[in-house]
Backbone as a chain_set.jsonl record, in Angstrom:
{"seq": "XXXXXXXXXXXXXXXXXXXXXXXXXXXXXXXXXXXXXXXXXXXXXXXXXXXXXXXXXXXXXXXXXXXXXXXXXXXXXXXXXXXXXXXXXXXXXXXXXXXXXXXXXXXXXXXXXXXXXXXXXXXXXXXXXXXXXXXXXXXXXXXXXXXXXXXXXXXXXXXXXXXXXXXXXXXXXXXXX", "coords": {"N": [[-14.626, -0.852, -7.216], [-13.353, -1.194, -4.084], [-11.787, 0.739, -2.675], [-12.261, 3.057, -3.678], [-11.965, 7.009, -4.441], [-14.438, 9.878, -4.335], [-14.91, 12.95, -5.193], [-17.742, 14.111, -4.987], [-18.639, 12.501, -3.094], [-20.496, 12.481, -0.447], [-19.487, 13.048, 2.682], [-19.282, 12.315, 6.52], [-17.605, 12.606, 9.4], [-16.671, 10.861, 12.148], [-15.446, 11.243, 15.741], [-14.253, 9.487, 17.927], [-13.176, 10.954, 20.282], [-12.011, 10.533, 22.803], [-10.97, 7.343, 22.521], [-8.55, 8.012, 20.806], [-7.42, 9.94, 21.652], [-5.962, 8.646, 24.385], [-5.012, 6.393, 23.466], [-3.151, 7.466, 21.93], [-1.601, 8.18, 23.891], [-0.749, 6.07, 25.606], [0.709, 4.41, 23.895], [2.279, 6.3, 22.433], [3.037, 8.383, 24.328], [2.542, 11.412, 23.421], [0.33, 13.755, 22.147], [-2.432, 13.684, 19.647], [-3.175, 14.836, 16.559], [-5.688, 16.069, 15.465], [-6.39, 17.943, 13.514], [-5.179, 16.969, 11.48], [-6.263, 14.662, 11.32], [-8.627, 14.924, 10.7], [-7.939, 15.993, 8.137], [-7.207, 14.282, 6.489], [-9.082, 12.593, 6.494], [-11.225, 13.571, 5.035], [-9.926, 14.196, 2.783], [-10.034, 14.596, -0.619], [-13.076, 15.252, -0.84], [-16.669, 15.81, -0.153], [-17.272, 17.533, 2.635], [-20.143, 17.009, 5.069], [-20.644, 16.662, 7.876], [-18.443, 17.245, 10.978], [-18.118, 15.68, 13.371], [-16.95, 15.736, 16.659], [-16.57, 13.891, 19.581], [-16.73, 14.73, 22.976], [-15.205, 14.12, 26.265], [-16.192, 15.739, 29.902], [-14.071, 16.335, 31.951], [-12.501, 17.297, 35.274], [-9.829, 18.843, 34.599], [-8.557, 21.432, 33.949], [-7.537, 22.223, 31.281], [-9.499, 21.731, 29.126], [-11.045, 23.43, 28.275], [-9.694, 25.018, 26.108], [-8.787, 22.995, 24.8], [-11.268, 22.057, 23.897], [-12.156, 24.293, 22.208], [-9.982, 24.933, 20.216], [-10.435, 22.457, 18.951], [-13.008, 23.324, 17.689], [-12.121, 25.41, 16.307], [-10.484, 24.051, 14.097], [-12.695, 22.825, 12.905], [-14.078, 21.028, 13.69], [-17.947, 19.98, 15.152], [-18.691, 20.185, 18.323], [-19.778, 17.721, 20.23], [-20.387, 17.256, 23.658], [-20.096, 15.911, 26.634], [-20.624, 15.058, 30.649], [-18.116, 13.577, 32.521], [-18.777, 10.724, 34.403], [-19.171, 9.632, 37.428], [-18.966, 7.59, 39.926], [-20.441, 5.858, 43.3], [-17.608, 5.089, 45.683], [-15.672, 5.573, 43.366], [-15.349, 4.605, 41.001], [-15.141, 5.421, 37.474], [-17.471, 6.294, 34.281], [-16.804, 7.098, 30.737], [-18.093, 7.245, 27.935], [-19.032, 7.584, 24.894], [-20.019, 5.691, 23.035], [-23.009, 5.124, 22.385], [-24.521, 6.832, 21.603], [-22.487, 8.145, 19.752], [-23.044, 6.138, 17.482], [-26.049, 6.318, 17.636], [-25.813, 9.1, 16.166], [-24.646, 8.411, 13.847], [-26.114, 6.717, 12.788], [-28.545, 8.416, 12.529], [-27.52, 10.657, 10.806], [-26.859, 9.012, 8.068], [-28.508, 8.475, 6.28], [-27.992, 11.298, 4.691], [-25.407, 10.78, 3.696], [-22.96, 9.205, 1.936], [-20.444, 8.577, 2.709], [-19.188, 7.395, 5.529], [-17.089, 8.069, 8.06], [-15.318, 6.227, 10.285], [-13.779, 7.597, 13.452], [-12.146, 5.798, 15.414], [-10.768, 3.018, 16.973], [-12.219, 1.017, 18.258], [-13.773, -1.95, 19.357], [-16.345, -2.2, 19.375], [-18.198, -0.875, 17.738], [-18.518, -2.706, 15.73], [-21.325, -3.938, 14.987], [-22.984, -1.436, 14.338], [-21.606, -0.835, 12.318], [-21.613, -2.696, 10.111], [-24.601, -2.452, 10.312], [-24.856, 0.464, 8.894], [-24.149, -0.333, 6.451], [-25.477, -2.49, 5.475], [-28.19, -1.512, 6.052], [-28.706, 1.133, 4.875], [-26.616, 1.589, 2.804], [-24.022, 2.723, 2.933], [-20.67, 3.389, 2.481], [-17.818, 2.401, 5.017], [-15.475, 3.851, 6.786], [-12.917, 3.43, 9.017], [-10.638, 5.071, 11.56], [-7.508, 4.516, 12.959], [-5.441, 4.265, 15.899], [-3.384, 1.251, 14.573], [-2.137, -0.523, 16.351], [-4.087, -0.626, 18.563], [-6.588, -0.943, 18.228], [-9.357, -2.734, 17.274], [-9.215, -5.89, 16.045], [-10.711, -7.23, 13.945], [-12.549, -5.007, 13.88], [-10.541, -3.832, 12.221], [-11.335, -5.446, 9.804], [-13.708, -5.395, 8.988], [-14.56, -2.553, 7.621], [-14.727, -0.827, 5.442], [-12.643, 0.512, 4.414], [-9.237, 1.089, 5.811], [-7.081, 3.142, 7.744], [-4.188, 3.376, 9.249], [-3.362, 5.2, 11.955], [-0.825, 4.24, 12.833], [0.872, 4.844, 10.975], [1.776, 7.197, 10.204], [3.524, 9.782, 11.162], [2.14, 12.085, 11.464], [0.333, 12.465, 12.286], [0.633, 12.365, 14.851], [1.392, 15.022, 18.204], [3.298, 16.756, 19.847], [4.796, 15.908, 23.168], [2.807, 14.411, 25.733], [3.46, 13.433, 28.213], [5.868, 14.449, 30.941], [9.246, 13.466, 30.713], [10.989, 12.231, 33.522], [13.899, 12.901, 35.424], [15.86, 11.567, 37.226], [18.101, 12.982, 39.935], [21.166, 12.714, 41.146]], "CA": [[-13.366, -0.831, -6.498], [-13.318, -1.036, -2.756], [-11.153, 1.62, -1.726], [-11.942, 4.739, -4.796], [-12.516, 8.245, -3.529], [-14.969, 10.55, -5.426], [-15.078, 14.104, -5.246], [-18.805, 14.511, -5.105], [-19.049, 12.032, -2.295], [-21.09, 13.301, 1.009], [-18.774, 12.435, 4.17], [-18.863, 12.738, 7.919], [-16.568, 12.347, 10.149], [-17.019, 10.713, 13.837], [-14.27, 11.044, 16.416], [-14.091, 9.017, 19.732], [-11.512, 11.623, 21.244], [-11.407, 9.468, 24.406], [-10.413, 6.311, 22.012], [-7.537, 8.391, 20.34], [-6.094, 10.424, 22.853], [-5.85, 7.664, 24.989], [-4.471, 5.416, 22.462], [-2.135, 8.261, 21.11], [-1.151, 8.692, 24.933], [-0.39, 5.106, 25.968], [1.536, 4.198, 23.011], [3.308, 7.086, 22.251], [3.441, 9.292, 25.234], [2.072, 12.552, 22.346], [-1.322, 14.218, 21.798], [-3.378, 13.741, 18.77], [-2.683, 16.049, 15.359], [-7.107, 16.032, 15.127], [-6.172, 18.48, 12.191], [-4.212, 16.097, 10.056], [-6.835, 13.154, 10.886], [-9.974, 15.503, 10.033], [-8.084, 16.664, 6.811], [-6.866, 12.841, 5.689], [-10.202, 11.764, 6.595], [-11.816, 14.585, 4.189], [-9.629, 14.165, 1.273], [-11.186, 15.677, -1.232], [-14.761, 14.689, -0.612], [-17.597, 16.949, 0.51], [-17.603, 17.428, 4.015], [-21.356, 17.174, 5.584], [-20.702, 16.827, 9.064], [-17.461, 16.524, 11.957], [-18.165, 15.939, 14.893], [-15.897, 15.204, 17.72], [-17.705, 13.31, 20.806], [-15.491, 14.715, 24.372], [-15.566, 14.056, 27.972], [-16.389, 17.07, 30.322], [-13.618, 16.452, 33.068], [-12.322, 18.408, 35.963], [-8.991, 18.797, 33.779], [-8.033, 22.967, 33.467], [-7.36, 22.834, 29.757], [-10.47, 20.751, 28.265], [-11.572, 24.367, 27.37], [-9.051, 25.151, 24.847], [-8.743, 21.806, 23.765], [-12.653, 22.172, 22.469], [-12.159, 25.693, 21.251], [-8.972, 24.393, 19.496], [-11.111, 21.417, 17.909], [-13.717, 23.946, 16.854], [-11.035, 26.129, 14.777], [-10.245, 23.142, 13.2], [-13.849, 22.503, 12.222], [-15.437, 19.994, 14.645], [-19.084, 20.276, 15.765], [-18.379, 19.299, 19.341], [-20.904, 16.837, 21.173], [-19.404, 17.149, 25.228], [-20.954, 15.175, 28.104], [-19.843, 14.78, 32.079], [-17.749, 12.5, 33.13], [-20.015, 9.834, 35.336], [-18.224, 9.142, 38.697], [-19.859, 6.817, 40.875], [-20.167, 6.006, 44.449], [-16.83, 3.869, 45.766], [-14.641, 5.83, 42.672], [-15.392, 4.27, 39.779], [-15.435, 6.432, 36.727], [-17.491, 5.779, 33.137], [-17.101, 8.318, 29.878], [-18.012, 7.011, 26.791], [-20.106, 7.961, 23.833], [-20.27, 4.921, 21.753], [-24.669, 5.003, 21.788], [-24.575, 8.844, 21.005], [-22.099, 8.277, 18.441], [-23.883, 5.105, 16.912], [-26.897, 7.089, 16.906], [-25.921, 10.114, 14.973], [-24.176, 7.685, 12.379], [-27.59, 6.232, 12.035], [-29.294, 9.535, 11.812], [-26.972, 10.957, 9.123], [-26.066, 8.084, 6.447], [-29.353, 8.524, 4.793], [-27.839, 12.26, 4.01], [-24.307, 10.949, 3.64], [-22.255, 8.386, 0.953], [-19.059, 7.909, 3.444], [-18.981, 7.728, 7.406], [-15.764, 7.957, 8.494], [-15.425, 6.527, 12.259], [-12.453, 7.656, 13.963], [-11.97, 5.18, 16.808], [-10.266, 1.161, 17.199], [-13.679, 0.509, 19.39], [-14.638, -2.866, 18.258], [-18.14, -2.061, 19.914], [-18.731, -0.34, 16.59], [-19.115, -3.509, 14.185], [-22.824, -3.932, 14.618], [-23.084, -0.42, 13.501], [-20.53, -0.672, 10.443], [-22.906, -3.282, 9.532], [-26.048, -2.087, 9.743], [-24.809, 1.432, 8.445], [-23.684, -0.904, 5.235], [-26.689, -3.351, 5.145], [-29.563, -0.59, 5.813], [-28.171, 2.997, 4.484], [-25.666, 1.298, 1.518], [-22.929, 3.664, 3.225], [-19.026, 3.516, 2.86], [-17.621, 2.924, 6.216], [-14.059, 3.984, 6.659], [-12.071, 3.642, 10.288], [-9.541, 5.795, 11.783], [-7.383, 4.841, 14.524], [-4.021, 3.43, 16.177], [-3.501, 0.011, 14.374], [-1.654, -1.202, 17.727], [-4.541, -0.413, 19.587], [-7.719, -1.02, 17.63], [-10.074, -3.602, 17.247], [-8.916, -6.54, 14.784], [-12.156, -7.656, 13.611], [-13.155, -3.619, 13.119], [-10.084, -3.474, 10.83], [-11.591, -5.957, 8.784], [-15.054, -5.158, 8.85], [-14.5, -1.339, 7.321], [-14.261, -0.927, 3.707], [-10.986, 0.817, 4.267], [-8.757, 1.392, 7.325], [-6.416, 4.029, 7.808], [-3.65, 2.786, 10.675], [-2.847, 6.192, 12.33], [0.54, 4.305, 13.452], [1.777, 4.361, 10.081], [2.086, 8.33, 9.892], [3.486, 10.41, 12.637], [1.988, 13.56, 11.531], [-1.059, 12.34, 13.17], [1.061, 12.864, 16.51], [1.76, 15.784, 18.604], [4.513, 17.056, 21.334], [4.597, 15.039, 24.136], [2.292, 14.834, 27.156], [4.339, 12.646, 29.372], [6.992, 14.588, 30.429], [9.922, 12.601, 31.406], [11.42, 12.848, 34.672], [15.158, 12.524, 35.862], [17.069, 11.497, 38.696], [19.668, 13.189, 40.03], [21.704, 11.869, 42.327]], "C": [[-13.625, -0.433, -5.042], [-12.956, 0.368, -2.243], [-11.024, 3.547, -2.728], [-12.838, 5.844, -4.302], [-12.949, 8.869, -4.926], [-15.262, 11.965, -4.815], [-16.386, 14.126, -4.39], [-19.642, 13.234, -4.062], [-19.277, 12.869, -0.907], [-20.09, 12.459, 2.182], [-19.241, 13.045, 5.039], [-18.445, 12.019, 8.189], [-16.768, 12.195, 11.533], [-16.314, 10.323, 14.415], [-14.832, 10.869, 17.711], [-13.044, 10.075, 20.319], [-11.115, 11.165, 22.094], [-10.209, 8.829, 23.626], [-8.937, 6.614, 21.671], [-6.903, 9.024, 21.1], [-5.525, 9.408, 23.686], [-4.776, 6.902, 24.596], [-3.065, 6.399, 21.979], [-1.193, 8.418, 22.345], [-0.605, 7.486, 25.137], [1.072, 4.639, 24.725], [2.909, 4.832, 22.339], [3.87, 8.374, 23.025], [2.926, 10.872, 24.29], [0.928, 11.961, 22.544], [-1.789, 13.618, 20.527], [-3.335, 14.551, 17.634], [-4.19, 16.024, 14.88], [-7.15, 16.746, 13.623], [-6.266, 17.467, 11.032], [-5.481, 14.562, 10.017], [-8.036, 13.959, 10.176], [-9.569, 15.586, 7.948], [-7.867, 15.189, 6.048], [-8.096, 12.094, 5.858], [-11.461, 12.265, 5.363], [-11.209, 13.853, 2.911], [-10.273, 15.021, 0.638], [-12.176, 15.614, -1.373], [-15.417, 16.138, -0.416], [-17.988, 16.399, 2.145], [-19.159, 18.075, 4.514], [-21.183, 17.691, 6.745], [-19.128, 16.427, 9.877], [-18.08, 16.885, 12.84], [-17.308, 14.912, 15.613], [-16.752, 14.843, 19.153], [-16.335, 13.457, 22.292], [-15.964, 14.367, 25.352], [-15.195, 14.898, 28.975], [-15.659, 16.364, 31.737], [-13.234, 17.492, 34.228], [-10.86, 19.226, 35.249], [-8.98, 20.517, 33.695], [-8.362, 23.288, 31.779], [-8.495, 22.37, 28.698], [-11.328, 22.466, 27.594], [-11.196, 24.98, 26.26], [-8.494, 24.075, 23.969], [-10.446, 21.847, 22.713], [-12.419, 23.058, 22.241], [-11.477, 25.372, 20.265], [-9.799, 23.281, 18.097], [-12.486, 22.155, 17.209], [-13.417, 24.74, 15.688], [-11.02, 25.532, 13.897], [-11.365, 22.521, 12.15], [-14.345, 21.687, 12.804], [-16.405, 20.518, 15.428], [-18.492, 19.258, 17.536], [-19.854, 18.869, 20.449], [-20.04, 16.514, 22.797], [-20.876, 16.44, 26.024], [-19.929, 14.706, 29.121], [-19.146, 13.606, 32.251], [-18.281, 12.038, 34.374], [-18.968, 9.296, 36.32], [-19.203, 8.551, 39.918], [-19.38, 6.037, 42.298], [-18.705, 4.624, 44.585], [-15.863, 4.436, 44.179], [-14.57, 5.476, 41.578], [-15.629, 4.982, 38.616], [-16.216, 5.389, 35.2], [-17.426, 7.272, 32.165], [-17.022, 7.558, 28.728], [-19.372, 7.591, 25.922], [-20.291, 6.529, 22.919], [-22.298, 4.677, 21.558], [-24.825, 6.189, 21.516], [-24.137, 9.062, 19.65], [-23.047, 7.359, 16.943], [-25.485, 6.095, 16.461], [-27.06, 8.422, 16.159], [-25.358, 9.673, 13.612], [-25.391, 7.393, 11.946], [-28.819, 7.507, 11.452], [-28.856, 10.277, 10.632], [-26.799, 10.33, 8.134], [-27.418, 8.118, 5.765], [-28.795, 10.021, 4.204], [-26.161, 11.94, 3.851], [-24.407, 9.678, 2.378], [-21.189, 7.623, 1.866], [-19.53, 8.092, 4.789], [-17.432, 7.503, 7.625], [-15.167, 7.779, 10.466], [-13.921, 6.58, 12.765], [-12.588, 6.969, 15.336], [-11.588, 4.088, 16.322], [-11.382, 0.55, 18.17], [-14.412, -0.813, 18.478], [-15.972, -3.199, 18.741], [-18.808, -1.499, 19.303], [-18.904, -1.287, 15.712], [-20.377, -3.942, 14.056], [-23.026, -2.651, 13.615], [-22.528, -0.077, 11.841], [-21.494, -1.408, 9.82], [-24.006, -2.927, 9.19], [-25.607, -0.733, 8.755], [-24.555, 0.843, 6.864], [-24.915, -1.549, 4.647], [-28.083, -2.442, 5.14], [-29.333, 1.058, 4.904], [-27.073, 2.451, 2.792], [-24.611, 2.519, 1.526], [-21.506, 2.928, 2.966], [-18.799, 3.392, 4.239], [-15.773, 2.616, 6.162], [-13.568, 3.982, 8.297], [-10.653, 4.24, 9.862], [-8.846, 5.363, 12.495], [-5.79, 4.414, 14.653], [-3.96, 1.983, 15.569], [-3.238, -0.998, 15.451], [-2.717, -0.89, 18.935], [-6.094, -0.777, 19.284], [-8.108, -2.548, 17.419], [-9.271, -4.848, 15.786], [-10.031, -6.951, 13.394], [-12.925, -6.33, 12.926], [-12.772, -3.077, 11.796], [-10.682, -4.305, 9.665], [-12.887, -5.883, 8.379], [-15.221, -3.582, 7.83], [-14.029, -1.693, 6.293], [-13.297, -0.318, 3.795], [-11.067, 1.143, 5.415], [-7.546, 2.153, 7.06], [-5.738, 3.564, 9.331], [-2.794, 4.418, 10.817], [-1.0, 6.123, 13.005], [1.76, 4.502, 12.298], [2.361, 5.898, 9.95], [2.313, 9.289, 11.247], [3.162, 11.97, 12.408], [0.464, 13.675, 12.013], [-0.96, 12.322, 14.328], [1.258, 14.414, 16.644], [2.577, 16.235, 19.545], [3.914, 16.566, 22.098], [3.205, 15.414, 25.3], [2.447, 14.623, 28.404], [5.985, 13.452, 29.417], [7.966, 13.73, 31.155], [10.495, 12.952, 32.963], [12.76, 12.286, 34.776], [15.848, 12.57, 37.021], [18.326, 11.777, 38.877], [19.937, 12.78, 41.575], [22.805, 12.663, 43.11]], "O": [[-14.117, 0.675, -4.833], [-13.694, 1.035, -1.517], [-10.322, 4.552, -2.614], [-13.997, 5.764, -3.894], [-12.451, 8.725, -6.043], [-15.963, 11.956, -3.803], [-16.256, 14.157, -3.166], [-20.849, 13.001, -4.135], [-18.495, 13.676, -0.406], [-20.158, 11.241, 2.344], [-19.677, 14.179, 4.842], [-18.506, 10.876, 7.738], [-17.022, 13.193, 12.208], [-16.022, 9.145, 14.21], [-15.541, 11.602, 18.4], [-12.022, 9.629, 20.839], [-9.919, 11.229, 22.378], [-9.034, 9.188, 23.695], [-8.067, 5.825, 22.039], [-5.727, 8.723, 21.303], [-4.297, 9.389, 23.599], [-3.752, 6.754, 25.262], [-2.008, 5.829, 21.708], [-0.036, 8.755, 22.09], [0.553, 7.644, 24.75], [2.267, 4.653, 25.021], [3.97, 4.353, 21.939], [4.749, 9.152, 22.653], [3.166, 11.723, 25.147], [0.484, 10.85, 22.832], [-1.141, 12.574, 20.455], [-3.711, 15.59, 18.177], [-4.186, 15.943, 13.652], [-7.794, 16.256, 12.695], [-7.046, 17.253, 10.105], [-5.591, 13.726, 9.12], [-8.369, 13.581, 9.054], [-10.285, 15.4, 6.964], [-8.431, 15.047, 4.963], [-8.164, 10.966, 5.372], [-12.352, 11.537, 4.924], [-11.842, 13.096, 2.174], [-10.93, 15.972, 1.058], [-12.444, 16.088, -2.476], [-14.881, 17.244, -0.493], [-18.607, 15.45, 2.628], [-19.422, 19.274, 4.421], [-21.417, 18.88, 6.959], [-18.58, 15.396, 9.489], [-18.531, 17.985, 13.158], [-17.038, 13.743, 15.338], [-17.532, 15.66, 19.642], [-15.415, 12.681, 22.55], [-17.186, 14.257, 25.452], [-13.983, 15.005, 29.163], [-16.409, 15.879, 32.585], [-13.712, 18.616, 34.077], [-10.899, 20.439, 35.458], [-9.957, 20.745, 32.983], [-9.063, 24.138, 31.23], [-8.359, 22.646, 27.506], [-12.053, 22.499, 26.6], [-11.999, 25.457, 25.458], [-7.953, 24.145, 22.866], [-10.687, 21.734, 21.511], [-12.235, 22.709, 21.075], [-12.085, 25.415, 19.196], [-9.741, 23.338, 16.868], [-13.003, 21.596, 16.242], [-13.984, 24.845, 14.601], [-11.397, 25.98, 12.814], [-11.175, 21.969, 11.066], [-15.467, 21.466, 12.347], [-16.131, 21.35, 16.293], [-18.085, 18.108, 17.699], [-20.604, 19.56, 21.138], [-19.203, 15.622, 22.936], [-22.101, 16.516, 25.928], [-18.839, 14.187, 28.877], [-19.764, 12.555, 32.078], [-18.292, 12.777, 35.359], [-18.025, 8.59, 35.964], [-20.006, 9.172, 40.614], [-18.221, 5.655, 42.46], [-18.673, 3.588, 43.922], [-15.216, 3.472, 43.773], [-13.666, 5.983, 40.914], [-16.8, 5.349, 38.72], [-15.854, 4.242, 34.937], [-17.844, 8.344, 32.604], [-15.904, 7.148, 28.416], [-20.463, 7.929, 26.38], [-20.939, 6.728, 21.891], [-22.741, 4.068, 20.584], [-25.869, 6.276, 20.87], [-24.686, 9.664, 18.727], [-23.483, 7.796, 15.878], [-25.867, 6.426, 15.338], [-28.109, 8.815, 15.649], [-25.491, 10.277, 12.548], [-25.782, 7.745, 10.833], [-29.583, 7.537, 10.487], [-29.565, 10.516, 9.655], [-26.55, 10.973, 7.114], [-27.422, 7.754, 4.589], [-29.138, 10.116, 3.025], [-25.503, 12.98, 3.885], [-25.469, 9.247, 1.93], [-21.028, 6.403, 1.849], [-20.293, 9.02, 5.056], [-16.838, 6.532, 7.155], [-14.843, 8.556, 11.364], [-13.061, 5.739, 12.505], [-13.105, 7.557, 16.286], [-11.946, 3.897, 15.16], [-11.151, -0.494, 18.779], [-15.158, -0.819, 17.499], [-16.579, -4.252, 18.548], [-19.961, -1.298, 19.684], [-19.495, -0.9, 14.703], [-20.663, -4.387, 12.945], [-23.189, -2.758, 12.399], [-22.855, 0.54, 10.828], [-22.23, -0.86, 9.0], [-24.472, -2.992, 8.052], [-26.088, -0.874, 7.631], [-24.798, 1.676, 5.991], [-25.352, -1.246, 3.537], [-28.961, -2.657, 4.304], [-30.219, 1.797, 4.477], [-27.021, 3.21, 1.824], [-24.332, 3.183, 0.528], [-21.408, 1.766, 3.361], [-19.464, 4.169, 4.924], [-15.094, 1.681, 5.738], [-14.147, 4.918, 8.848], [-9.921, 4.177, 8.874], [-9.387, 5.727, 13.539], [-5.049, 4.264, 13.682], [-4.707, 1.283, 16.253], [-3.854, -2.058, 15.561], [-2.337, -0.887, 20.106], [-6.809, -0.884, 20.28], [-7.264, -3.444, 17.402], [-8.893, -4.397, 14.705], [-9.898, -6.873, 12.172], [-13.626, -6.35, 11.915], [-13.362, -2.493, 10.886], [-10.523, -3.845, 8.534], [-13.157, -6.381, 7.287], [-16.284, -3.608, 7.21], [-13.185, -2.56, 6.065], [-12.643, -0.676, 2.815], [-12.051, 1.421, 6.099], [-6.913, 1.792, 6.068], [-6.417, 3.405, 10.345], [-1.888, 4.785, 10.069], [-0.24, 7.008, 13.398], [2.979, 4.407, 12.441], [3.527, 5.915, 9.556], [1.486, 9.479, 12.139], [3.736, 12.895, 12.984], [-0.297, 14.64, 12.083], [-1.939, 12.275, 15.072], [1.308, 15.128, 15.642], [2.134, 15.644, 20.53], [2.684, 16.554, 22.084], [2.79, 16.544, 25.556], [1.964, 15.17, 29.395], [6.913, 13.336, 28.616], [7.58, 13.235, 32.214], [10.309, 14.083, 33.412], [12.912, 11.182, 34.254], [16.312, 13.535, 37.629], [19.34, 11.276, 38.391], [19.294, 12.618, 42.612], [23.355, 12.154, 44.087]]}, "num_chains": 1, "name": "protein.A"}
């Protein structure tokens, strides 16, 4: 059966936080409930490894946002945001993440990638074709890869449940006249 959860299965858990905040921000103006995706991503499995992959901006609060995601239980992997001459910014992890999926699935059963990045289906692949892993995605369905949803032995559409949101981050503004 495709989609049956077993107790005594080894998981980790690998979160784009860019991909989802982002995605959680554009779409719905709200944060991220990282809690509620770590714990629906767990189930009742055996949790090996979370890790959450961030980007080290100039931003005030990015320090109690990782403290916050460490409470919760994520190993956090941080790196600088790359700003280059003429303004251009890059922050991504997808070869960092890719390669700790590949270094853990010989000690895992499930991977669980939290991101809509369809620059992950080589990896779902090989992690399937070399390791004989589970690969499960997390993400916004309105925002995620089409091709990723179908590539992942199960998909979880974070738009379907809003307890995977949080209070706003856009706040509105009003004109008075």
């Amino acid at each position: 059966m495709k989609n049956q959860l077993y107790q005594s299965q080894r998981i980790g858990v690998l979160v784009d936080v860019q991909n989802l905040y982002y995605s959680a921000r554009n779409l719905y103006h709200q944060k991220v409930n990282f809690g509620n995706v770590l714990k629906d991503a767990i189930q009742n499995r055996t949790p090996i490894r979370a890790i959450a992959y961030v980007v080290k901006t100039e931003e005030f609060k990015e320090k109690t946002f990782f403290e916050a995601l460490e409470r919760i239980g994520y190993e956090i992997k941080a790196k600088d945001l790359q700003i280059f001459y003429g303004g251009s910014k890059k922050a991504d992890w997808d070869v960092g993440l890719a390669m700790d999926a590949i270094e853990l699935a010989a000690k895992l059963d499930v991977i669980v990638l939290v991101s809509g990045d369809g620059d992950y289906i080589p990896l779902v692949q090989h992690l399937r074709r070399a390791f004989g892993c589970k690969v499960e995605a997390m993400a916004f369905g309105r925002s995620c890869s089409s091709k990723l949803k179908e590539e992942v032995d199960t998909f979880t559409d974070l738009d379907k449940d809003k307890r995977y949101l949080m209070k706003s981050v856009v706040k509105k503004t009003t004109n008075k006249k």
